[in-house]
N, C-alpha and C positions, 0 to 999 in steps of 0.2 A: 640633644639638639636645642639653640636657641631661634627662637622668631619670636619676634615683636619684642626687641628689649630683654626678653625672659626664656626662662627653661622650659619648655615644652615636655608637660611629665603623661599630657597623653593626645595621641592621635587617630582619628578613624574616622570610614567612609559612608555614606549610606547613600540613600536614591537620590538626598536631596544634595549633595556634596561632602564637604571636611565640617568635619568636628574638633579643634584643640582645643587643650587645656593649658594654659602658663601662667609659671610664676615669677614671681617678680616683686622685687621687695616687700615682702611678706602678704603680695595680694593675689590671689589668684581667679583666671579669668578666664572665660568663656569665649573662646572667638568661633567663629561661621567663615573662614578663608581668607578672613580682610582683617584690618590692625582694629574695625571699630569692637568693643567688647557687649557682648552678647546678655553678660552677667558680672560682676565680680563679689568675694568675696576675703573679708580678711583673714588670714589663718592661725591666727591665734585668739581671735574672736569672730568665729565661725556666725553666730548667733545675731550677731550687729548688721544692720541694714547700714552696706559700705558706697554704692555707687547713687552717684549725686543727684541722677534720676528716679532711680527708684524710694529713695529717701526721700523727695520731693513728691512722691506719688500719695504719699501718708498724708498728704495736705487734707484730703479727703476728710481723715479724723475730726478737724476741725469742722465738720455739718455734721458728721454722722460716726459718731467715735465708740460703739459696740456692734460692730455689724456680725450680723449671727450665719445669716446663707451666705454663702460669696461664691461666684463665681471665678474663676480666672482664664483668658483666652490667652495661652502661652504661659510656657513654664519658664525655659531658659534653664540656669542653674537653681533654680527654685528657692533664690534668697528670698524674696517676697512672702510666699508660701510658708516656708520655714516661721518668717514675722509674724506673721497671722497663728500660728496655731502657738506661737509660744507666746504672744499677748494676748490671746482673745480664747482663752480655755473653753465657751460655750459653742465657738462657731464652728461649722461643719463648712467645708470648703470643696468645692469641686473643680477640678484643672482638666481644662484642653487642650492637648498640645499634638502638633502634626507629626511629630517625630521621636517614637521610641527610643530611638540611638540618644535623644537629650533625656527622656526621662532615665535613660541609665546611668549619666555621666551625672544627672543629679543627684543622683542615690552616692553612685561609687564615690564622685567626687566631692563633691560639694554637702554632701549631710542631709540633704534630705529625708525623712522620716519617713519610716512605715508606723501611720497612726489613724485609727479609726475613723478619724473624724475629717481623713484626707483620702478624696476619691480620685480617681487619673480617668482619664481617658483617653485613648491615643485615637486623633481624630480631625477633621478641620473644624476648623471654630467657627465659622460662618454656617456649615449642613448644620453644629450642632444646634446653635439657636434656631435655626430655621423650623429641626422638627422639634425642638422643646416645646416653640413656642404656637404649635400647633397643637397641642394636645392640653397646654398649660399654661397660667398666667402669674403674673406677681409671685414666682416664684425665689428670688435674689434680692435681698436689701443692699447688697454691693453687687457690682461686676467691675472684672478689671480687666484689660484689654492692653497687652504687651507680645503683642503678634509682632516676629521681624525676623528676615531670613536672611540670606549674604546682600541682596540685591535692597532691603530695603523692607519697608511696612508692605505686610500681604493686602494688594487689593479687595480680595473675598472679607477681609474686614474691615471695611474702611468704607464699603455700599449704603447709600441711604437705606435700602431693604435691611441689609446687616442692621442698623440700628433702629431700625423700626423693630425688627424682634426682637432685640437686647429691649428695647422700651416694654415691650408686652412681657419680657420674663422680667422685668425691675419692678418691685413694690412701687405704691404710689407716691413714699417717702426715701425713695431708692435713690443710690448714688451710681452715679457712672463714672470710670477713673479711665482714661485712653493715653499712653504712653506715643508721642506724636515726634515725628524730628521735621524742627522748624526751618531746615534749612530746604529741605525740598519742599520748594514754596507753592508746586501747583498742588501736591498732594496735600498740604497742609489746607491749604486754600478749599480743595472741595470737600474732606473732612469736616474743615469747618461749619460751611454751608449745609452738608448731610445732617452733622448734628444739630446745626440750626434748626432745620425745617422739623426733623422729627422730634426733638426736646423744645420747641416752640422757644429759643433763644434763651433758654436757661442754664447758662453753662457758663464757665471763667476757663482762662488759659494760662496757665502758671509759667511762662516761659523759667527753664535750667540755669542758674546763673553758671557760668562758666562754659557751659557745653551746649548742644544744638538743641535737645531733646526739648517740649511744650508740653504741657503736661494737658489736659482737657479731664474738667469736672463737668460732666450735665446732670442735670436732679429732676428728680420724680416732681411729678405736680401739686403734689401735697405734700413734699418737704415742707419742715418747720424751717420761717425765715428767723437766725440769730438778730441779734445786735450786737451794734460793731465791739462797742464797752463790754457784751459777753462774748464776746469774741477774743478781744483783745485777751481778756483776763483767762479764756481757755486757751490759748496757744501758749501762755506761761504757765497754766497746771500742766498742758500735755508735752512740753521741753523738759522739765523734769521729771514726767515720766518715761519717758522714752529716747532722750538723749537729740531728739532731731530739732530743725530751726524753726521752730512752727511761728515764732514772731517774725521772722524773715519771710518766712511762705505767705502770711498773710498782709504784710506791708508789702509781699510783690503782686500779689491777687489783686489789691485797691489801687495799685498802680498801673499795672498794665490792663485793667479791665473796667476804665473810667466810664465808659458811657451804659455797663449792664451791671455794674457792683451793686448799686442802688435796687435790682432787679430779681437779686438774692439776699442782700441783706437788710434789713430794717433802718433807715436811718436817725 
């Protein structure tokens, strides 16, 4: 069977809707019942961080480029996840994702790993931080937050409450990485504002080039502010380590982020 372009190699249902799988020249994809992709990866380089979002989410790297604890709120096909345990050999990584039926298609399909140092939890990502952050603090030097169902970003993560206890489980040099699509402009707009108010306006928005998706950095209080000259010069050590545009990511950071750039980095 084809939809979207591509071979549909697999289909099923759960509570929350359709799950497919398609491929298409040589990329395979994740969709939720609509043509937008969920996930993709490539299949002959399974390992390579392929969609233009989530490779724009690594921007991160450049403030905070060993993170050890990480969180993640949404699996999807678990390219990201996969990223992290194959560059970052010390870090222990924990994922929360609302729907079982994904964590199997990321195993079966997509290569996901069974490894120690990768926890699951099938769960909502908003009760999780809630009661983490009730018992616990500064427990994440990363969170990353890629919560999206057929309909769009789940509100349950996207509440000022919601990032108020993401704030209480981030170190005080913690990074926050929020996967946003900028075309829905009310929901971007209060996001915004939400993690304005609770990160006291420490945050840059990396708009996608090509595609809708925004990416949102907010940082810990006691993050170290770089300079731009060290800056400049770690986004060409971390391009050749990693294959992604990080001089691109950060000439678009300084751009679209004129009146707070000054506010995280050193001038």
């Amino acid at each position: 069977m084809y939809k979207y372009e591509g071979l549909v190699v697999h289909q099923s249902h759960d509570d929350e809707g359709i799950i497919e799988i398609v491929d298409k020249e040589g990329v395979r994809a994740l969709h939720f019942g609509s043509h937008a992709r969920q996930s993709s990866m490539l299949l002959m380089e399974p390992d390579r961080l392929h969609s233009l979002y989530a490779r724009a989410m690594m921007a991160g790297l450049l403030f905070h480029d060993t993170p050890n604890e990480i969180l993640m709120i949404g699996l999807g096909g678990g390219t990201i996840a996969k990223f992290m345990l194959r560059q970052f050999a010390d870090c222990r990584l924990k994922v929360v994702e609302f729907r079982s039926s994904v964590l199997k298609v990321a195993r079966s399909h997509f290569g996901l790993p069974f490894d120690p140092r990768l926890k699951i939890k099938i769960g909502c990502g908003a009760q999780h931080v809630r009661q983490a952050s009730q018992v616990q603090s500064e427990q994440h030097d990363l969170i990353v937050i890629d919560a999206y169902d057929h309909d769009g970003m789940a509100p349950e993560v996207s509440s000022e409450t919601f990032f108020d206890n993401c704030r209480t489980l981030l170190t005080k040099n913690g990074l926050l990485v929020i996967n946003l699509w900028g075309t829905d402009k009310d929901m971007f707009q209060q996001v915004a504002w939400n993690l304005g108010r609770v990160f006291e306006r420490r945050m840059l928005f990396l708009p996608v080039r090509n595609r809708g998706n925004v990416i949102g950095f907010a940082f810990g209080e006691n993050m170290a502010k770089p300079g731009i000259k060290q800056l400049i010069d770690k986004a060409k050590r971390l391009e050749q380590m990693y294959q992604l545009e990080f001089p691109i990511y950060l000439l678009d950071l300084k751009r679209h982020n004129p009146n707070v750039f000054n506010r995280i980095i050193k001038s």
